[in-house]
C-alpha positions in Angstrom: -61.1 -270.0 -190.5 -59.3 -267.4 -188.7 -58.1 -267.7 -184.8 -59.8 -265.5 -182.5 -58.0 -264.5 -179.5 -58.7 -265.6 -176.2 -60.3 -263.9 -173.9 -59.2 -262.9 -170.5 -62.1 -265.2 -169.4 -60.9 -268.0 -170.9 -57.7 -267.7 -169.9 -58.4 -267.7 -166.1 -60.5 -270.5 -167.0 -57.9 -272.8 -168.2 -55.0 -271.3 -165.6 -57.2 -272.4 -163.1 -58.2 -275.9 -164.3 -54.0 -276.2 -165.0 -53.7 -275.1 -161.6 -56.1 -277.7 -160.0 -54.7 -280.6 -161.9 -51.3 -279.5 -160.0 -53.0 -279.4 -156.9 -54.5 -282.4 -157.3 -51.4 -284.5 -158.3 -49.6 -283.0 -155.1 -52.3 -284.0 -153.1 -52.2 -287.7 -153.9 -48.6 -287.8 -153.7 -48.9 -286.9 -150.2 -51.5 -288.8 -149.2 -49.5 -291.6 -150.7 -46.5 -290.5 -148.9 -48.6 -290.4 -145.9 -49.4 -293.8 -146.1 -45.9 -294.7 -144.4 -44.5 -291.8 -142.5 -41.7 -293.7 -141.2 -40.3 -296.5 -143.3 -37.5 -296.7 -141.4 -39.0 -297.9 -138.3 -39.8 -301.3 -140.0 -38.0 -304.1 -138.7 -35.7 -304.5 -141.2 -34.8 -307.7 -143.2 -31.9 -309.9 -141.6 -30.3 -312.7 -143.7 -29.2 -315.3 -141.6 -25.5 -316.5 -143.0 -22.8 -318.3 -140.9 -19.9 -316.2 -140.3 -17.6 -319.5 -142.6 -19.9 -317.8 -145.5 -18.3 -314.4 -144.8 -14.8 -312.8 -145.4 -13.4 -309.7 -144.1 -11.1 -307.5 -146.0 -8.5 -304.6 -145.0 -8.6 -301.3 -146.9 -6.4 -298.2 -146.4 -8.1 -295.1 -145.8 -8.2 -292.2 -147.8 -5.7 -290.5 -145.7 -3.3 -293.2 -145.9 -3.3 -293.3 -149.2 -3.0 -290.0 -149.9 -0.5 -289.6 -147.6 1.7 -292.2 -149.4 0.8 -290.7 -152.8 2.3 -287.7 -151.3 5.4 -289.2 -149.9 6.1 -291.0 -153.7 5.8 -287.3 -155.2 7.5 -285.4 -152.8 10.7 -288.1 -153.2 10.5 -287.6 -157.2 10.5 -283.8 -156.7 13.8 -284.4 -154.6 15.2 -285.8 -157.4 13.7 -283.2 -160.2 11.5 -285.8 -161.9 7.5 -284.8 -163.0 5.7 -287.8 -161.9 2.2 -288.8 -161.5 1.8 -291.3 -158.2 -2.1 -293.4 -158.1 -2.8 -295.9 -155.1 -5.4 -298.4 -155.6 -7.7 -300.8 -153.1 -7.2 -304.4 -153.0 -10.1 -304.4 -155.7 -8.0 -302.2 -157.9 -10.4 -299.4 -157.7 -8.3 -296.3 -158.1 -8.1 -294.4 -154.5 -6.2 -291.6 -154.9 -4.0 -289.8 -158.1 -1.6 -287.1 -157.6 -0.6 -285.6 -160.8 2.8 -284.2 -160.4 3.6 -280.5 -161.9 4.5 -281.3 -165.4 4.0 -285.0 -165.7 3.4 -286.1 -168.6 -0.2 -287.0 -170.2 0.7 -290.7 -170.5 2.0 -290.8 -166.7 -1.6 -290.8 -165.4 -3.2 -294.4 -166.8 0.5 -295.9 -166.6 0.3 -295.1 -163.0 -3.3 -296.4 -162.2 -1.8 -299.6 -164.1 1.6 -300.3 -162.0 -0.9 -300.2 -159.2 -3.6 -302.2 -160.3 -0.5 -304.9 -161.8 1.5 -304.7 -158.4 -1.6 -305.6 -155.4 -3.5 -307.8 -158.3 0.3 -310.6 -157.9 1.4 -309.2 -154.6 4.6 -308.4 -156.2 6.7 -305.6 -157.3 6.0 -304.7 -160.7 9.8 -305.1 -161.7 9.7 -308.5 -160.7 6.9 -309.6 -162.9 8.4 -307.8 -165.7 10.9 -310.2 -165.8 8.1 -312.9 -165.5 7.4 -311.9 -169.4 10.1 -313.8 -170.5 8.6 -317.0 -169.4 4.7 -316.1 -169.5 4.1 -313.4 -172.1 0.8 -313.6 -172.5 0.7 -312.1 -168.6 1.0 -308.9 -170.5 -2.8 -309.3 -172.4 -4.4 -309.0 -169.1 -6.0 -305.7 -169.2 -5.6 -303.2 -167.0 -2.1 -304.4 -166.6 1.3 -302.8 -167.0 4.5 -305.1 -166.4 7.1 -302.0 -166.4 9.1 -301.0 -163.2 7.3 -298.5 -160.9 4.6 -300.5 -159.2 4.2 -301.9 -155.8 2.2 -303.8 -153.6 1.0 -302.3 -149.9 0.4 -305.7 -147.0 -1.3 -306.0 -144.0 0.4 -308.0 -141.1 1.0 -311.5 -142.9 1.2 -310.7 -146.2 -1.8 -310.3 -148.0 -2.4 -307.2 -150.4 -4.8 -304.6 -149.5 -3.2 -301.9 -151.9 -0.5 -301.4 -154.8 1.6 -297.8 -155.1 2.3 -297.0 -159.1 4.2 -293.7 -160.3 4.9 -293.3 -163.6 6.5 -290.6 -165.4 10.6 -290.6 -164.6 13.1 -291.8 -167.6 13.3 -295.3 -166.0 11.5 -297.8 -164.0 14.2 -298.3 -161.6 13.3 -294.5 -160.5 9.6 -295.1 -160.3 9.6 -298.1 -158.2 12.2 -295.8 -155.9 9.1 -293.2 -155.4 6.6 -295.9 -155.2 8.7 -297.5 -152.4 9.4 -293.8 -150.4 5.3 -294.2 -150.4 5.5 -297.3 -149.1 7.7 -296.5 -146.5 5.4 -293.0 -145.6 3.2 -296.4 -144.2 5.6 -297.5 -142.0 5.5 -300.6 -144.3 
């Protein structure tokens, strides 16, 4: 059986049968649209919780923590070392990461780690390296990194609300330094 080819007739048949089905759809999407044409001006849903159920919880803004990140690199570029500086939230949800000029490619997770390691104990992360000694399995927590160069950021009283890391110079004694010129960009 050979294939005849269509006619021009047929062809505007079926474009325009294509083209009603299209019209069609659009159609009842609108109308179903039109249905509610403000959704918004429902009175919304209000669950009623007692304010004991609820905590509140300090974050530093993006600014902030960019501006520390830049303080941390800026005092490692004093110094000629290639660093990479993250801050985290309170959460340890990464915030900011400034990559210094050269760093190197391992500098950029070990950062995000001093971070996450220093606001998850509140602590500098040179003091719970020595904390190994006693506790090593501290170490199998992941996400952490118990190496100098990490620390914590406190509201008034104490409580963590972000952790500095920066990562990258020969030793840990020099990336806490950075991390702390960071901290001090806070006036903490």
């Amino acid at each position: 059986m050979t294939e005849q080819p269509t006619s021009p007739r047929k062809k505007l048949i079926i474009g325009g049968a294509a083209a009603a089905v299209v019209a069609a759809g659009v159609i009842c999407v609108v109308s179903v649209n039109a249905q509610d044409p403000d959704p918004g001006s429902k009175t919304p849903v209000v669950a009623d919780i007692a304010n004991t159920n609820l905590q509140q919880s300090t974050h530093l803004t993006i600014a902030a923590a960019t501006k520390a990140a830049q303080a941390a690199l800026d005092a490692a570029g004093k110094d000629n070392q290639h660093v990479t500086v993250a801050v985290v939230d309170r959460d340890g949800n990464t915030v900011v990461v400034l990559r210094g000029d050269g760093a190197g490619p391992q500098s950029y997770q070990s950062a995000q780690q001093k971070a996450f390691t220093a606001v998850s104990w509140n602590a500098p992360t040179s003091q719970l390296a020595d904390r190994l000694s006693t506790t090593p399995h501290l170490a199998d927590i992941p996400g952490t990194l118990f190496l100098a160069g990490g620390t914590p950021v406190t509201a008034k009283g104490g409580a963590p609300i972000a952790g500095i890391g920066v990562a990258g110079a020969p030793s840990g004694t020099q990336d806490e330094k950075f991390a702390q010129a960071g901290l001090a960009a806070l006036g903490n």
